[in-house]
C-alpha positions in Angstrom: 0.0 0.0 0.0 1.3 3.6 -0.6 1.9 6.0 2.0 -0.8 8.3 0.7 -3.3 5.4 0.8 -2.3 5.2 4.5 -2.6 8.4 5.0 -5.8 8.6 4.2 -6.8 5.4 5.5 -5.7 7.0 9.0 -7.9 9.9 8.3 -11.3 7.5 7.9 -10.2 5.3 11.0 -9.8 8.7 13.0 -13.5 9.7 11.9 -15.0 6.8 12.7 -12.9 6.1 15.9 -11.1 9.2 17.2 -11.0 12.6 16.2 -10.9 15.1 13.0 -11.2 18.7 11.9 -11.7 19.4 8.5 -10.3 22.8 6.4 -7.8 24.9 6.7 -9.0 27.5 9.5 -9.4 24.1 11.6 -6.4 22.5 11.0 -4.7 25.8 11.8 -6.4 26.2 15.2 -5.7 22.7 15.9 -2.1 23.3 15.1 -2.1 26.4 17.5 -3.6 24.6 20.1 -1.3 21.8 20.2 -3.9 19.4 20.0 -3.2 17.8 16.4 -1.7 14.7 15.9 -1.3 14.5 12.2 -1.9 17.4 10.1 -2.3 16.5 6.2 -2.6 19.1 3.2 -3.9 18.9 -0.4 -1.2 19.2 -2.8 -3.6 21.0 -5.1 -4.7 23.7 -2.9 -5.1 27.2 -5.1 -3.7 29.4 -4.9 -1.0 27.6 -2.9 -0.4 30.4 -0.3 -3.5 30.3 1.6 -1.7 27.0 2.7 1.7 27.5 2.8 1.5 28.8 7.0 0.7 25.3 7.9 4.4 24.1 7.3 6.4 26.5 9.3 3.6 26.7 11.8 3.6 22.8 12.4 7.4 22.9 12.2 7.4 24.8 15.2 4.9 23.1 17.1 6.7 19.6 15.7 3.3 18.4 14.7 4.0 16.0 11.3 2.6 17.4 8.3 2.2 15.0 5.2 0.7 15.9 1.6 -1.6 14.4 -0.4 -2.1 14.6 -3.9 -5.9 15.7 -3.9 -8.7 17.9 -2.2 -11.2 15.5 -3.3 -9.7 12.6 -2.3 -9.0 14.5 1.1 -12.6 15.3 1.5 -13.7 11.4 0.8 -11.3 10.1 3.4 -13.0 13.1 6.1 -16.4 11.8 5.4 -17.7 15.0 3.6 -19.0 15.5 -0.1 -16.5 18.2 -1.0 -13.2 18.1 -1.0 -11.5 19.7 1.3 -7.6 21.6 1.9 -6.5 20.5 4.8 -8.0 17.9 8.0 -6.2 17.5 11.2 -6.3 14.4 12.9 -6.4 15.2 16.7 -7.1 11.1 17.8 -6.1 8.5 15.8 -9.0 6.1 17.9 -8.1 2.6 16.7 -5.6 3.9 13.6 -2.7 4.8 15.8 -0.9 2.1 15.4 -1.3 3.0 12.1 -0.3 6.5 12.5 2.8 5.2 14.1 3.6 3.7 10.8 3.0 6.1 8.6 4.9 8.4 10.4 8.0 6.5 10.5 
């Protein structure tokens, strides 16, 4: 399996089991709080820079960030109907284990 396929496989075991926020503003917060686990960010975000705060933001509050290659596919994984920039995963419920991997 790829790493993006985990990825988002993490993000659909963390909305059925744990705990998400979808789109940018709450990924951000969650970032600022400390309380994210996993942030992950759609490659195809435009324009680009309403995205680009996440890296140095999560670099500095050592919270992994990952990319993946789609918005849609981001929004299927979070459960919603449109695709979406950015989800923080703030429990992994039963995928941490999983989240471990990926992470390695």
């Amino acid at each position: 399996m790829n790493k993006v396929n985990e990825i988002l496989e993490v993000i659909e075991i963390a909305r059925e089991t744990g705990k998400i926020r979808r789109g940018l503003n709450e990924a951000t917060k969650a970032v600022e709080r400390g309380i994210a686990k996993l942030i992950v960010v759609a490659d195809d975000v435009d324009p680009p820079e309403i995205a680009m705060h996440l890296q140095p933001l999560c670099d500095e509050k050592k919270i992994p960030l990952v990319r993946v290659s789609s918005k849609s596919e981001l929004g299927r994984a979070a459960g919603i109907e449109v695709s979406t920039a950015a989800v923080a995963v703030l429990d992994a419920g039963e995928g941490k284990k999983k989240l471990g991997d990926v992470l390695k």
